[in-house]
Backbone bond lengths (Angstrom), bond angles and torsions (degrees), N, CA, C in turn:
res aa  C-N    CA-C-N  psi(-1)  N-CA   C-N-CA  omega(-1)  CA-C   N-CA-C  phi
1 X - - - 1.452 - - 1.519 108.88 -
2 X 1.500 115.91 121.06 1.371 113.92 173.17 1.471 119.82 -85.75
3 X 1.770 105.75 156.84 1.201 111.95 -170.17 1.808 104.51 -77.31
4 X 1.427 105.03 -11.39 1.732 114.14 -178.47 1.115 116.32 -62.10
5 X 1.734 107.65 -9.81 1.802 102.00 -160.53 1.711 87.65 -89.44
6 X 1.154 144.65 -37.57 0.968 127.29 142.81 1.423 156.05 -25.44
7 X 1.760 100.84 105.78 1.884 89.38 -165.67 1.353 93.23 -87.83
8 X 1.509 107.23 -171.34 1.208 115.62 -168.48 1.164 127.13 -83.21
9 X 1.469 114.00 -12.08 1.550 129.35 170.35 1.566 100.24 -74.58
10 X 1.390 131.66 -52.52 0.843 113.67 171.82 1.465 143.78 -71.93
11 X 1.552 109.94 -5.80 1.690 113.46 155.47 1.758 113.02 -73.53
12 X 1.155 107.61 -37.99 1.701 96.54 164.88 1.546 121.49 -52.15
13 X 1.187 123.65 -36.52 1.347 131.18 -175.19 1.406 100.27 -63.41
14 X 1.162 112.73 -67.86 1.616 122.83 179.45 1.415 115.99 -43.62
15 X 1.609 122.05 -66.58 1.806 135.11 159.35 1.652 80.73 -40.12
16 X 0.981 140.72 -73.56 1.672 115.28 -157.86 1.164 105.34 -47.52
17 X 1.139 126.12 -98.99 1.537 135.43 157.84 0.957 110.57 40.40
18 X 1.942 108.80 -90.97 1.379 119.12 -153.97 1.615 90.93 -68.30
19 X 1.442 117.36 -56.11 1.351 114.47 -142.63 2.003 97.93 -75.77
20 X 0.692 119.27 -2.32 1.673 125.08 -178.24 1.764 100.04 -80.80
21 X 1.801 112.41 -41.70 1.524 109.59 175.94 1.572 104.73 -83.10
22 X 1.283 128.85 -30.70 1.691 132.84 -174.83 1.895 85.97 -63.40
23 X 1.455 120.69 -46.92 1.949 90.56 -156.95 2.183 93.53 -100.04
24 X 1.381 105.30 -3.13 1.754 94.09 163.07 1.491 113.69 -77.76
25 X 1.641 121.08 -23.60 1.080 119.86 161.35 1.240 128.60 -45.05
26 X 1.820 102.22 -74.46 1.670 118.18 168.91 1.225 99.06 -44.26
27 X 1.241 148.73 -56.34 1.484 117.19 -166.11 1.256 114.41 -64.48
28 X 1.179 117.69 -60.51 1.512 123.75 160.67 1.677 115.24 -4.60
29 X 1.091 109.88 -72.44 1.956 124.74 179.43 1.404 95.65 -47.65
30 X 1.616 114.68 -59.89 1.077 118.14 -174.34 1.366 128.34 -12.10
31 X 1.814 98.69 -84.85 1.250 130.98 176.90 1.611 117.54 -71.80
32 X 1.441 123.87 -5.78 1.265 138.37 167.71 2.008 111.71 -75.24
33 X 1.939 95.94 -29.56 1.568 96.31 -171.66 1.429 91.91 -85.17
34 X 1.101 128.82 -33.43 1.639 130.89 -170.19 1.929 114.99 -85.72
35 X 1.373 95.72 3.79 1.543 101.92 153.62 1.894 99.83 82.95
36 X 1.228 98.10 -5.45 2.022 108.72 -174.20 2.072 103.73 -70.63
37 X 1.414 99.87 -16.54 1.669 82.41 173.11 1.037 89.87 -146.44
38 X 1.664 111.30 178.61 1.577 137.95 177.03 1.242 110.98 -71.45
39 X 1.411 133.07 123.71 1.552 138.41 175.99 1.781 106.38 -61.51
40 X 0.849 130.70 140.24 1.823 132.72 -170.61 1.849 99.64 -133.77
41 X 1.533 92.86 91.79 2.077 93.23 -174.95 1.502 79.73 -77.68
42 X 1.030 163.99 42.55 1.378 126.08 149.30 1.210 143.29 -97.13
43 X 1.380 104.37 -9.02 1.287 115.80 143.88 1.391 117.37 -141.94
44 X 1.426 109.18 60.02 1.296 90.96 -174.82 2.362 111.94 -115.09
45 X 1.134 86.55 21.98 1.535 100.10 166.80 1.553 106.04 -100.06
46 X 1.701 125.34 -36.49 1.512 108.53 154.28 1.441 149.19 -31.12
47 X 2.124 80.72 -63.37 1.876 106.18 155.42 1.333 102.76 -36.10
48 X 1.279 126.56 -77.57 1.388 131.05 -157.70 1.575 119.69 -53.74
49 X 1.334 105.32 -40.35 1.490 121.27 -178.86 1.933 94.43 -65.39
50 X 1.265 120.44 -60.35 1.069 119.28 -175.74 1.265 126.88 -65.24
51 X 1.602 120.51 -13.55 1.674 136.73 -173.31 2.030 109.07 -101.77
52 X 1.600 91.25 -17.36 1.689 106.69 161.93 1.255 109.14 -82.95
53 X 1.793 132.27 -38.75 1.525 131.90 -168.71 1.393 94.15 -74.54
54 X 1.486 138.93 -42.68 1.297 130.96 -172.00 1.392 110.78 -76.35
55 X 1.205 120.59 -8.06 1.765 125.63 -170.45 1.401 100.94 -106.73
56 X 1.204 126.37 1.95 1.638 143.32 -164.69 2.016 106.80 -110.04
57 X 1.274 82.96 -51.96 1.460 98.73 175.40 1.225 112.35 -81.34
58 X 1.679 139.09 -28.29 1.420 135.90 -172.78 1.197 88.20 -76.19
59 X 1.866 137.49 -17.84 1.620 111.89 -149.49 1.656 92.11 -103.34
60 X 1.143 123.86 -14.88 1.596 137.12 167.03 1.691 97.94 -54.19
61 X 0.887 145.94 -16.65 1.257 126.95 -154.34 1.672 96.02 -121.12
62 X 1.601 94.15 153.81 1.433 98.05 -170.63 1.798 115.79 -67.24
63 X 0.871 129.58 146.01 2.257 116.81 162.96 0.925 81.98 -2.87
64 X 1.516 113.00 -110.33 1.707 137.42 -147.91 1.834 104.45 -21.76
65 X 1.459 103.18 -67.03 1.583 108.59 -156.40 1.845 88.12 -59.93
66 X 1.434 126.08 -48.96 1.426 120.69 -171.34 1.674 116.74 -40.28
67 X 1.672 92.36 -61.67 1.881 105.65 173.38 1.601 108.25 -40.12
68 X 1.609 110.69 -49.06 1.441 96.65 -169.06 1.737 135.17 -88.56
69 X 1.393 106.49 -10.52 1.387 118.88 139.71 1.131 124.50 -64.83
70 X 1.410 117.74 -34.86 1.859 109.45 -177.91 1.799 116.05 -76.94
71 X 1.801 92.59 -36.14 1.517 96.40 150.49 1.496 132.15 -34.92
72 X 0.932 100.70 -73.17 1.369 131.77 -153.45 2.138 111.79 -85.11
73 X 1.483 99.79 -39.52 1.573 94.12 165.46 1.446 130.01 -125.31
74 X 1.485 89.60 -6.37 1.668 105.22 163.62 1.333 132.08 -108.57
75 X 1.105 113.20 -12.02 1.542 108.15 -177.67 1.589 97.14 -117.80
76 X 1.133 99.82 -33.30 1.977 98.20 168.59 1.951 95.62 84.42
77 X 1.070 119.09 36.47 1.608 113.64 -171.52 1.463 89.86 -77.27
78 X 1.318 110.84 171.91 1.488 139.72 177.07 1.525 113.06 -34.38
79 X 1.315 129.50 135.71 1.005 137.98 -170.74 2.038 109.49 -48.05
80 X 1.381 109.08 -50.41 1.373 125.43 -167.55 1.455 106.48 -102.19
81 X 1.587 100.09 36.65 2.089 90.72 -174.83 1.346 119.34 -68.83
82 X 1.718 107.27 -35.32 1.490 111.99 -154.68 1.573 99.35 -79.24
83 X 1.721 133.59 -6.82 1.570 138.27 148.80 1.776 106.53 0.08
84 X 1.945 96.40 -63.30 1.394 83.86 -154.25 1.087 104.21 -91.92
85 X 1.226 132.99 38.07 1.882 138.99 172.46 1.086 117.70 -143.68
86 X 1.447 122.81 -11.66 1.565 110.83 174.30 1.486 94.86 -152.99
87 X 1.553 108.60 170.95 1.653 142.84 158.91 1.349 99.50 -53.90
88 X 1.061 120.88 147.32 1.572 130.87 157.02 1.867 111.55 -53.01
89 X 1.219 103.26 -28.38 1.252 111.51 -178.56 1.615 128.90 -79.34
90 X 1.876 89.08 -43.33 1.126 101.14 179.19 1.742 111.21 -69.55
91 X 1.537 115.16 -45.69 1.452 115.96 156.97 1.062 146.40 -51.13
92 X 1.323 124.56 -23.40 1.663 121.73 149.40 1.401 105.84 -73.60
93 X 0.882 146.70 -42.44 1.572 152.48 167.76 1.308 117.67 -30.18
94 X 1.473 101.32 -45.25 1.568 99.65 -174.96 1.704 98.26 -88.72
95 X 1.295 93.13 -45.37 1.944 86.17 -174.14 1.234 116.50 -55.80
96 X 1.602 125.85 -32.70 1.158 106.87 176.79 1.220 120.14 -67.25
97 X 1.633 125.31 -20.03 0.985 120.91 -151.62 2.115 91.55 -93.46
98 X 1.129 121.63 -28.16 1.282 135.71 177.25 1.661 106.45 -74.85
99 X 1.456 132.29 -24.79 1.076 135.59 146.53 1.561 123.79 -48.92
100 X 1.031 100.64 -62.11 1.521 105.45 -176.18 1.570 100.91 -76.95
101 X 1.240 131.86 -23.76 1.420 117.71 176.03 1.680 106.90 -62.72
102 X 1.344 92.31 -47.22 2.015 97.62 -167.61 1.368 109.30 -62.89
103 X 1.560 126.40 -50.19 1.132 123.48 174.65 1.267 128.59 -64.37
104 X 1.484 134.65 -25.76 0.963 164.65 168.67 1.780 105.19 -49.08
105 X 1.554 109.12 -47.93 1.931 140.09 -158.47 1.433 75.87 -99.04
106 X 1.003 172.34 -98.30 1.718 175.72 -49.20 1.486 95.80 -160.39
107 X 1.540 145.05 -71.17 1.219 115.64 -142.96 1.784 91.05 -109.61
108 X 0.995 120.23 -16.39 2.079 119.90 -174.07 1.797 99.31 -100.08
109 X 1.228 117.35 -22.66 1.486 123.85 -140.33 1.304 112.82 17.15
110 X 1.585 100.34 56.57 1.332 94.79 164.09 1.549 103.31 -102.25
111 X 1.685 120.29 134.87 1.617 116.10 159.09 1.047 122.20 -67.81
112 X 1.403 132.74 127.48 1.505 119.66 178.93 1.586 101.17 -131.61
């Protein structure tokens, strides 16, 4: 199965996805180490297994592609951040190319 059959709207959906449950997780741990919620063992070696596959796949990716997913689905910054660091061109360029790496590392585990 190629990663081509994928357009690019639909690797955002997916990078949403995963990375929207990877930082409700981290908060989750968060506020679990600081004693603010109830610890839940019942699945929480899955969480973990699954919060290591996303920390596996972010480290596959070059700086650039990392910053602009962490931008963009983890930190939730301003719509127009990447302005003061790249071309419009050069920034879809890299994300797609950091899209298709992550999804690519998550659903083939293939590294490429």
């Amino acid at each position: 199965y190629s990663m081509k059959k994928f357009t690019f709207k639909e690797l955002c959906i997916l990078a949403k996805f995963h990375l929207d449950h990877y930082r409700k997780s981290q908060t989750v741990e968060k506020l679990q180490e600081f004693g603010l919620m109830v610890k839940e063992t019942t699945d929480k070696n899955l969480e973990n297994a699954y919060c290591f596959t996303i920390d596996c796949a972010l480290e596959f990716l070059t700086i650039e592609e990392k910053r602009i997913l962490q931008a963009d689905y983890i930190d939730h910054l301003e719509k127009n951040w990447w302005m003061e660091y790249y071309s419009r061109t050069s920034y879809y360029r890299i994300k797609e190319a950091a899209l298709r790496r992550f999804i690519n590392c998550l659903h083939f585990e293939i590294m490429v």
